[in-house]
DSSP file (Angstrom, degrees, kcal/mol; ACC not computed):
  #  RESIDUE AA STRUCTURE BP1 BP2  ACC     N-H-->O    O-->H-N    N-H-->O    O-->H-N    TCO  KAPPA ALPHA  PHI   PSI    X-CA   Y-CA   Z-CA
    1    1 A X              0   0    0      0, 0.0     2,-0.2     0, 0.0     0, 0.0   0.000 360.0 360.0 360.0 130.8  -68.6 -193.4   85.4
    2    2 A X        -     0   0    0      1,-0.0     2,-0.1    28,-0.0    28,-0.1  -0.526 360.0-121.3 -97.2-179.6  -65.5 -195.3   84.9
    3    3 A X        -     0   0    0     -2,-0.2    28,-0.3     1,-0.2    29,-0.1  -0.536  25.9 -91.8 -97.5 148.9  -62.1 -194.1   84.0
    4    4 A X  E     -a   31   0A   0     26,-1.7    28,-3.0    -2,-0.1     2,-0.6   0.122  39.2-149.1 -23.3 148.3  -59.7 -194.5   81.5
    5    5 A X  E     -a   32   0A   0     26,-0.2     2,-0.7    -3,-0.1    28,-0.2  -0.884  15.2-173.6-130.7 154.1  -57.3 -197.0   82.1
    6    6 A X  E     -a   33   0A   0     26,-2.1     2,-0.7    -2,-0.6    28,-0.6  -0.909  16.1-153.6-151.4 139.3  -53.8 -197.0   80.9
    7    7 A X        -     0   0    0     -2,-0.7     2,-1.0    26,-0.2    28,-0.1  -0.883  16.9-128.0-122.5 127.3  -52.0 -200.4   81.7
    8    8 A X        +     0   0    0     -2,-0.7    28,-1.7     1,-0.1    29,-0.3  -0.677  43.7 151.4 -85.7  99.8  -48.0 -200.1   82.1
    9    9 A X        +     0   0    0     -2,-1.0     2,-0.6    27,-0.1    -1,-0.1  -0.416  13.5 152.8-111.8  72.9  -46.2 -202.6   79.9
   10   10 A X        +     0   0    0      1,-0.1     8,-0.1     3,-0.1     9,-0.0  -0.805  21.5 171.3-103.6 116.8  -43.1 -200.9   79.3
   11   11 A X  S    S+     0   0    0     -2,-0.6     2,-0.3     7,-0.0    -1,-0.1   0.613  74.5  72.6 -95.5  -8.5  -39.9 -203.3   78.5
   12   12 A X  S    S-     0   0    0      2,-0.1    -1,-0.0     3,-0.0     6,-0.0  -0.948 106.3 -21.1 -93.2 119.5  -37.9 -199.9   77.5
   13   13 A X  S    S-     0   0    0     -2,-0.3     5,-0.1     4,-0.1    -3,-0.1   0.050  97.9 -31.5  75.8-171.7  -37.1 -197.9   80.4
   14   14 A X     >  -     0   0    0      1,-0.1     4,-2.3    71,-0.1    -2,-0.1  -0.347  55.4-115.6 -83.7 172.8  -38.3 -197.5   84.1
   15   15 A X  H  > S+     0   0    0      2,-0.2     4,-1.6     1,-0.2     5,-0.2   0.900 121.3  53.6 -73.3 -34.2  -41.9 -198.1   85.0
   16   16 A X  H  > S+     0   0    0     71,-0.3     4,-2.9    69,-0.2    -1,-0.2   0.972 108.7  53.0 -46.6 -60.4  -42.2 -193.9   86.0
   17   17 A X  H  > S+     0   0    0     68,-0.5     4,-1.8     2,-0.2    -2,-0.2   0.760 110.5  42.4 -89.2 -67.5  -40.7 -193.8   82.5
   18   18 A X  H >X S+     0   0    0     -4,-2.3     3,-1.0     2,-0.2     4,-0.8   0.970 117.7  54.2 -48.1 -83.6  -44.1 -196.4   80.9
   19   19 A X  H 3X S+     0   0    0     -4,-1.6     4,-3.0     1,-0.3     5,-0.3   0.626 100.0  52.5 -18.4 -58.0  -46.4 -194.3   83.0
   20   20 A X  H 3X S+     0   0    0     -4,-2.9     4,-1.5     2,-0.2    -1,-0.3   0.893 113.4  43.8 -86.8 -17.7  -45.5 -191.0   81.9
   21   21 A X  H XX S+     0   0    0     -4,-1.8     3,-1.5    -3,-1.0     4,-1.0   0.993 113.6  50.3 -24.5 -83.1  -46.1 -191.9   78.2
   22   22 A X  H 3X S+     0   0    0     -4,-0.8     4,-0.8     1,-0.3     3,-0.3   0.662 116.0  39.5 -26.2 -76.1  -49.0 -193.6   79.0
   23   23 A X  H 3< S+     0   0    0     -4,-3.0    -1,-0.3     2,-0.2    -3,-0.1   0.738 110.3  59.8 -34.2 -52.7  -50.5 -190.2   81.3
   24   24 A X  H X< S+     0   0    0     -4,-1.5     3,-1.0    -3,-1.5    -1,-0.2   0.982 108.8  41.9 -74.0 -51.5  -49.1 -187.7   78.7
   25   25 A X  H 3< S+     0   0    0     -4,-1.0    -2,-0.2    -3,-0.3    -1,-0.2   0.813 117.0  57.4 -38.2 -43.7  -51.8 -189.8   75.5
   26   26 A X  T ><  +     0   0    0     -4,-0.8     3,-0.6     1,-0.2    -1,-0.2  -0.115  59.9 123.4 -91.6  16.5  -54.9 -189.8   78.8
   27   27 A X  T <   +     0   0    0     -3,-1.0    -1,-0.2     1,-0.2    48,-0.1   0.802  67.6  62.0 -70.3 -27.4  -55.2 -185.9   79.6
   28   28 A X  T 3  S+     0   0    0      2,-0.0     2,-0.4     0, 0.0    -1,-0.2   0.697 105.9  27.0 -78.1 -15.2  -59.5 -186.0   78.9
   29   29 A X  S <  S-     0   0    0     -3,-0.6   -26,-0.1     1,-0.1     2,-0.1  -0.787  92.2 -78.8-115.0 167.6  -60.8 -188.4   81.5
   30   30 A X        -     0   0    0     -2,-0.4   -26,-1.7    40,-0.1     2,-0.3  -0.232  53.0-144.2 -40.2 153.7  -60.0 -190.0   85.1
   31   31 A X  E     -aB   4  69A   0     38,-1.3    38,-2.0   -28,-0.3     2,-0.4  -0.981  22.6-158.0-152.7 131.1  -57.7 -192.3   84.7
   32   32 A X  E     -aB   5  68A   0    -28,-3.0   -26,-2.1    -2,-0.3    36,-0.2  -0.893  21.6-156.9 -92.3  88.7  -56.8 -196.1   86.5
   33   33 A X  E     -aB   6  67A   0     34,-1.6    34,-1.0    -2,-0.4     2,-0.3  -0.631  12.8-172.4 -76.3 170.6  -53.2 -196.8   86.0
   34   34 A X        -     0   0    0    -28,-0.6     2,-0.4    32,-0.2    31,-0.1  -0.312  19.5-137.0-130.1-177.1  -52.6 -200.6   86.2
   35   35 A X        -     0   0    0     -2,-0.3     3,-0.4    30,-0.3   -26,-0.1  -0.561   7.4-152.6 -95.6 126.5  -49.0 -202.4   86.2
   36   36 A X  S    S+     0   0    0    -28,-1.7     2,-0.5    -2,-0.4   -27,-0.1   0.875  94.1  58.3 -53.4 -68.8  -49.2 -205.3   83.9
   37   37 A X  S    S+     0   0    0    -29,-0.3     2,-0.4     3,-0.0    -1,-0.2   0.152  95.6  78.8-104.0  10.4  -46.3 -207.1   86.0
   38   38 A X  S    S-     0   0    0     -2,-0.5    -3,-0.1    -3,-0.4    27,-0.1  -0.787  88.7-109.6 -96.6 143.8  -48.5 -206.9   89.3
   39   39 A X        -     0   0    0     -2,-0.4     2,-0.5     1,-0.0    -4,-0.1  -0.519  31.5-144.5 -60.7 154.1  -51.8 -209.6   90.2
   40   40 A X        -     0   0    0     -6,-0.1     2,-0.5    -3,-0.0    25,-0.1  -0.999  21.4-168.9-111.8 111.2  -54.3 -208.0   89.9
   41   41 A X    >>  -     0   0    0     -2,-0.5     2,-1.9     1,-0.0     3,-1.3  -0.934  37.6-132.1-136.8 134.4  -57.1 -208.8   92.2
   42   42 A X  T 34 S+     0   0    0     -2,-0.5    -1,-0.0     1,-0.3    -2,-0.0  -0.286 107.8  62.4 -64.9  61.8  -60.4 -208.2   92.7
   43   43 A X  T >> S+     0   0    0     -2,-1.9     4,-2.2     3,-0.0     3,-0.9   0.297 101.2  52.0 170.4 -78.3  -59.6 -207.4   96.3
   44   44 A X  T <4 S+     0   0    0     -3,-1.3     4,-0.4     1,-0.3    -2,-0.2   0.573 103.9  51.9 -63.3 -25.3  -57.3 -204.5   95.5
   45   45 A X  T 3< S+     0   0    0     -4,-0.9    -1,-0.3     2,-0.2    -3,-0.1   0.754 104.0  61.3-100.1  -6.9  -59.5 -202.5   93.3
   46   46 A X  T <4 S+     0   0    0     -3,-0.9    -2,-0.2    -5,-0.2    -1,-0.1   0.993 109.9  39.6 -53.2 -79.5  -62.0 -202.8   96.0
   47   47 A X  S  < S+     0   0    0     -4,-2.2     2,-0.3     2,-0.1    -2,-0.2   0.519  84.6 109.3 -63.9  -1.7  -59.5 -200.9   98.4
   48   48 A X  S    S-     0   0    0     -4,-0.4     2,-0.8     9,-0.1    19,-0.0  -0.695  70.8-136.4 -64.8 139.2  -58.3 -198.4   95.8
   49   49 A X        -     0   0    0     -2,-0.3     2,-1.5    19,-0.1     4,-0.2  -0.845  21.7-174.4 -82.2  97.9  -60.0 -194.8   97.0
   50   50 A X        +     0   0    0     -2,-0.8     2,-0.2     2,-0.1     4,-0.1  -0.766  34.0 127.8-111.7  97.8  -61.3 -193.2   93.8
   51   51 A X  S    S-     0   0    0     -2,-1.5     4,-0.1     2,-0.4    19,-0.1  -0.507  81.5 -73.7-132.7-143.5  -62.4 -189.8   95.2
   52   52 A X  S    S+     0   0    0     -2,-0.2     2,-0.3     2,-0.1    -2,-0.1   0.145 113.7  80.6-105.3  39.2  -61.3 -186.4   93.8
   53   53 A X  S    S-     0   0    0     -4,-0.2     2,-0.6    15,-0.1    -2,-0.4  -0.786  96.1-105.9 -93.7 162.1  -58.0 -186.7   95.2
   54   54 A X  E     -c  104   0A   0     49,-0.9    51,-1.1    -2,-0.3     2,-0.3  -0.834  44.1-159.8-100.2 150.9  -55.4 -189.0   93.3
   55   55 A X  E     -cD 105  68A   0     13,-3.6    13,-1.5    -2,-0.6     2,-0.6  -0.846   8.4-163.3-133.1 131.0  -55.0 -192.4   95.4
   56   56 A X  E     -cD 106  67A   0     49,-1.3    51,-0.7    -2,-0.3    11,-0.2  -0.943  10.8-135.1-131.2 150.9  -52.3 -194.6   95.3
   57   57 A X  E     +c  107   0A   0      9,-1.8     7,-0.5    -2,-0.6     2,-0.3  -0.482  27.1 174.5 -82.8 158.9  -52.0 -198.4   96.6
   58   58 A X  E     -cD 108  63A   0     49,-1.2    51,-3.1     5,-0.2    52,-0.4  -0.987  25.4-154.5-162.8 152.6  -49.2 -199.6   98.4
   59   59 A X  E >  S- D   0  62A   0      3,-5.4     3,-1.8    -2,-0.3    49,-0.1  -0.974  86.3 -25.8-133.7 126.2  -47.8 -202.7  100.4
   60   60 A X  T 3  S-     0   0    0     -2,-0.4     3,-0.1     1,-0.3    -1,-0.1   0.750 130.2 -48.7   4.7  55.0  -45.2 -202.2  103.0
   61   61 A X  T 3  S+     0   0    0      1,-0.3    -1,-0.3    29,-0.0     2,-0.2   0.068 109.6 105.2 100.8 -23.9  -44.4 -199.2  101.3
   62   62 A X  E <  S- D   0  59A   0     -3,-1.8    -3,-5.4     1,-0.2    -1,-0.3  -0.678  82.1 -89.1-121.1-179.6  -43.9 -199.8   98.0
   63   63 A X  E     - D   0  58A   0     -2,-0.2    -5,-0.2    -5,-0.2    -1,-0.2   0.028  34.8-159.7 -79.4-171.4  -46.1 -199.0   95.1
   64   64 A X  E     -     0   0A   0     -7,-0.5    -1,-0.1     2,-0.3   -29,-0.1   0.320  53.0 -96.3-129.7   0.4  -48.8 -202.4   94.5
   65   65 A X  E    S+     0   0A   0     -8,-0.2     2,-0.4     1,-0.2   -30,-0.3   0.789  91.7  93.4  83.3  36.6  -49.5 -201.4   91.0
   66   66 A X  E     +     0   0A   0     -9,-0.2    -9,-1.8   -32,-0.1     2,-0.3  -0.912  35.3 152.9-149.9 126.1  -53.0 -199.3   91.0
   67   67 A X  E     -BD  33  56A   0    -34,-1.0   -34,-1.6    -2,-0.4     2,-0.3  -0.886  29.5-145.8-138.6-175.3  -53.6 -195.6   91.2
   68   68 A X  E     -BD  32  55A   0    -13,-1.5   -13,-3.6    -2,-0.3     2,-0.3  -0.979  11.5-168.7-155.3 117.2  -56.2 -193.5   90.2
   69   69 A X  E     -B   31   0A   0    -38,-2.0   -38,-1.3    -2,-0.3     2,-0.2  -0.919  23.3-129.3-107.7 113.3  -55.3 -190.0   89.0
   70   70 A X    >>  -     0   0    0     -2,-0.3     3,-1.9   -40,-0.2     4,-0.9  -0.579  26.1-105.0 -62.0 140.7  -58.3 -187.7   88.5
   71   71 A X  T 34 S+     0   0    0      1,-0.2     4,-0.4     2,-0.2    -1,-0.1   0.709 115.0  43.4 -43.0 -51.7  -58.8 -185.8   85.5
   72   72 A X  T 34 S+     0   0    0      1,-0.2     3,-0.3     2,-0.1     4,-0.3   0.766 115.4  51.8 -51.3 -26.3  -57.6 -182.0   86.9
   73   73 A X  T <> S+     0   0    0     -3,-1.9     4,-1.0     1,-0.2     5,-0.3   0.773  82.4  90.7-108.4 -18.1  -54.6 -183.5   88.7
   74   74 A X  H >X S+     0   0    0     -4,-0.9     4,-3.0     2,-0.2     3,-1.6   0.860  78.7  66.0 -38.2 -43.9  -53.1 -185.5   85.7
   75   75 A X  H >> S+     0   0    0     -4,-0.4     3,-2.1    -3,-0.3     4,-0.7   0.931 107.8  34.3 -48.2 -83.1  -51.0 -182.6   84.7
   76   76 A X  H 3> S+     0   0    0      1,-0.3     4,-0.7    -4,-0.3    -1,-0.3   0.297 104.4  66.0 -66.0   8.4  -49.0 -182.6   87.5
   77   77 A X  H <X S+     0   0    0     -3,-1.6     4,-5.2    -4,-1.0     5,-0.3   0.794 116.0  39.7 -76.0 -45.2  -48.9 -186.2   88.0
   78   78 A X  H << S+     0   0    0     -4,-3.0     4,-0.5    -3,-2.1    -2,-0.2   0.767 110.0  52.3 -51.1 -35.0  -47.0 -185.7   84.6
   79   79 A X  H  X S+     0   0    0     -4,-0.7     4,-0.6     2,-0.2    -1,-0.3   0.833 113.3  49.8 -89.7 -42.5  -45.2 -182.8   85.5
   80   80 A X  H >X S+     0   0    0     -4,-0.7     3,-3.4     1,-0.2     4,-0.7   0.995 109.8  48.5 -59.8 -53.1  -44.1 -185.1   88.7
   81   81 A X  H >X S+     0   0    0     -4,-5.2     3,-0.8     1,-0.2     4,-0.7   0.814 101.0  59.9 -55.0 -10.6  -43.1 -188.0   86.8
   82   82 A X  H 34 S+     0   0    0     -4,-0.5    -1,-0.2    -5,-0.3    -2,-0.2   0.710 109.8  49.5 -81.1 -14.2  -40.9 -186.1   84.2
   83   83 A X  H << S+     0   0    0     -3,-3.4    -1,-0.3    -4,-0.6    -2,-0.2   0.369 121.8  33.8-103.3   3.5  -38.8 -184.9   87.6
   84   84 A X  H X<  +     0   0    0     -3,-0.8     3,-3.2    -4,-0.7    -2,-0.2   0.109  69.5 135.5-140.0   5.5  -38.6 -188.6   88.8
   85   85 A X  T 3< S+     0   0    0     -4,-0.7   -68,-0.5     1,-0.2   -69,-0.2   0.754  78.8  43.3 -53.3 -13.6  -38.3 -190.7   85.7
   86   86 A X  T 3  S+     0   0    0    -70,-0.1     2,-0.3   -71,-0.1    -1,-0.2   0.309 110.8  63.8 -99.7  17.7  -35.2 -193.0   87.3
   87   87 A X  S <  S-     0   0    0     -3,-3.2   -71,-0.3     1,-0.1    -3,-0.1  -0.853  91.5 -79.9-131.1-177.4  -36.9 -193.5   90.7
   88   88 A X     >  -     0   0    0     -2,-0.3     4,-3.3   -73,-0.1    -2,-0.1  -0.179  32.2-101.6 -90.6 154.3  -40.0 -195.0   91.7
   89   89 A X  H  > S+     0   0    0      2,-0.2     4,-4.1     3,-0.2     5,-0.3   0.845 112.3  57.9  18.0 -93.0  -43.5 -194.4   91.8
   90   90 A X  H  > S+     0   0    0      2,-0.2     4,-2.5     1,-0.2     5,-0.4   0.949 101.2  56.8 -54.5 -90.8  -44.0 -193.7   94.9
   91   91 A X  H  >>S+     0   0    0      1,-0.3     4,-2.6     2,-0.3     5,-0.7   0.912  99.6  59.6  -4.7 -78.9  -41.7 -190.9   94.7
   92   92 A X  H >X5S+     0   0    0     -4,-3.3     4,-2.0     1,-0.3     3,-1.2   0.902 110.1  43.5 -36.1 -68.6  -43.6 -189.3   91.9
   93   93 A X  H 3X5S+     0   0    0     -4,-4.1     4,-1.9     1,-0.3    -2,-0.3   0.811 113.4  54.1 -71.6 -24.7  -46.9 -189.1   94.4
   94   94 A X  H 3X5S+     0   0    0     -4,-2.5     4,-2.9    -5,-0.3    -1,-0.3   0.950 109.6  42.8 -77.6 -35.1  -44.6 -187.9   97.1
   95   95 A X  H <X5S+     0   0    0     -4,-2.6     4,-2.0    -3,-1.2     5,-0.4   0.831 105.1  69.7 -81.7 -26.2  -43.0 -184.9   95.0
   96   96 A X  H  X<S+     0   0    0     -4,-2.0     4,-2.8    -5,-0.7     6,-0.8   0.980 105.8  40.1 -32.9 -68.3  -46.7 -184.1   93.7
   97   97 A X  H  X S+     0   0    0     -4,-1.9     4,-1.3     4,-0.2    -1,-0.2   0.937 117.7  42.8 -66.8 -29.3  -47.3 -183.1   97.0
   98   98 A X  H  < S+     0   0    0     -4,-2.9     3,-0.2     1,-0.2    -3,-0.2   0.961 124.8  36.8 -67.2 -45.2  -44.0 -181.1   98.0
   99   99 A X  H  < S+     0   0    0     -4,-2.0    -1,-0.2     1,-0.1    -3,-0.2   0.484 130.0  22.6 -83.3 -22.5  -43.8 -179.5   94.8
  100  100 A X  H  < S-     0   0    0     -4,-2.8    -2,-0.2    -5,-0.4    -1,-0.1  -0.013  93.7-118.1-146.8  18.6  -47.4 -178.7   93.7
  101  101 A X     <  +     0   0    0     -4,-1.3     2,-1.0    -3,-0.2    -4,-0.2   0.590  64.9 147.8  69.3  -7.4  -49.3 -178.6   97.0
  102  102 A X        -     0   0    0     -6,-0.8    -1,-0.2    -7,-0.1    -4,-0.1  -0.599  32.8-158.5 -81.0  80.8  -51.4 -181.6   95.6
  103  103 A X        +     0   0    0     -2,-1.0   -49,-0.9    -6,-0.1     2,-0.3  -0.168  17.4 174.9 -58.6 161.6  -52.6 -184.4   98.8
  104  104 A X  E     -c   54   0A   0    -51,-0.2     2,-0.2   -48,-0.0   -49,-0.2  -0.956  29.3-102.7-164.4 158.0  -53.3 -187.3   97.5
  105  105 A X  E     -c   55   0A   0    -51,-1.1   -49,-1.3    -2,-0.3     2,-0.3  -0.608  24.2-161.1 -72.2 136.5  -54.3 -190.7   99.5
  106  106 A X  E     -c   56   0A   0     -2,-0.2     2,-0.6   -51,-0.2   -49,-0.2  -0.760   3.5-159.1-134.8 107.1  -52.1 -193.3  100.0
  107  107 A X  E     -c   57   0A   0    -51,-0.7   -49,-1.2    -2,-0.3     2,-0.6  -0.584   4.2-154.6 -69.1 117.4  -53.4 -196.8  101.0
  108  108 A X  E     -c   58   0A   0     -2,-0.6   -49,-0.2   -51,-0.2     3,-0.2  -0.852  10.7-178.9 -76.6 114.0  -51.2 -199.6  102.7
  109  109 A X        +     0   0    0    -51,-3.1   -50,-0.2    -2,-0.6    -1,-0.1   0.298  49.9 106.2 -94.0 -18.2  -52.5 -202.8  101.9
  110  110 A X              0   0    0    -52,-0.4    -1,-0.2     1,-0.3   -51,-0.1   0.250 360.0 360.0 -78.8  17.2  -49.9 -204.9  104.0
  111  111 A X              0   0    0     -3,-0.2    -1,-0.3     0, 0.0    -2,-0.1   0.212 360.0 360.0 -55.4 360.0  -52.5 -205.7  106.8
């Protein structure tokens, strides 16, 4: 089955900022976030991990514009971004885990 998608165009505020709109509308399915200002490639959604953890992509560290948040864990994806709306992404997935015990995958793509 595929997931909800919620595609970040936000021209008001930080991209955490797009996201957690976006997340707050999307609580009944899985969910694929996208960033609109990233390529998109068929290449990339190949190597996203969508297992029952929430997964995020990344290229020498920073974020590459795909994750995939599972339905259960969306709350506290929310919960993270509302504690990180002026920093990045990545940041959000990092405090997920320190704060709510939540792994989640994180791919590096820069090979």
């Amino acid at each position: 089955r595929f997931p909800e998608i919620c595609f970040i165009n936000n021209t008001l505020g930080t991209l955490n900022f797009g996201l957690y709109k976006g997340l707050r509308k999307l609580k009944g399915e899985d969910v694929l976030v996208v960033d609109g200002g990233k390529k998109l490639a068929e290449e990339k959604l190949r190597k996203l991990p969508i297992t029952d953890k929430p997964s995020i992509l990344l290229k020498k560290g920073s974020w590459e514009g795909l994750a995939y948040i599972p339905k259960r864990e969306i709350y506290y994806v929310v919960k993270s971004l509302e504690r990180t709306l002026e920093d990045s992404i990545t940041r959000a997935f990092a405090l997920l885990k320190n704060s709510y015990g939540i792994n989640y995958v994180a791919l590096d793509i820069s090979n």
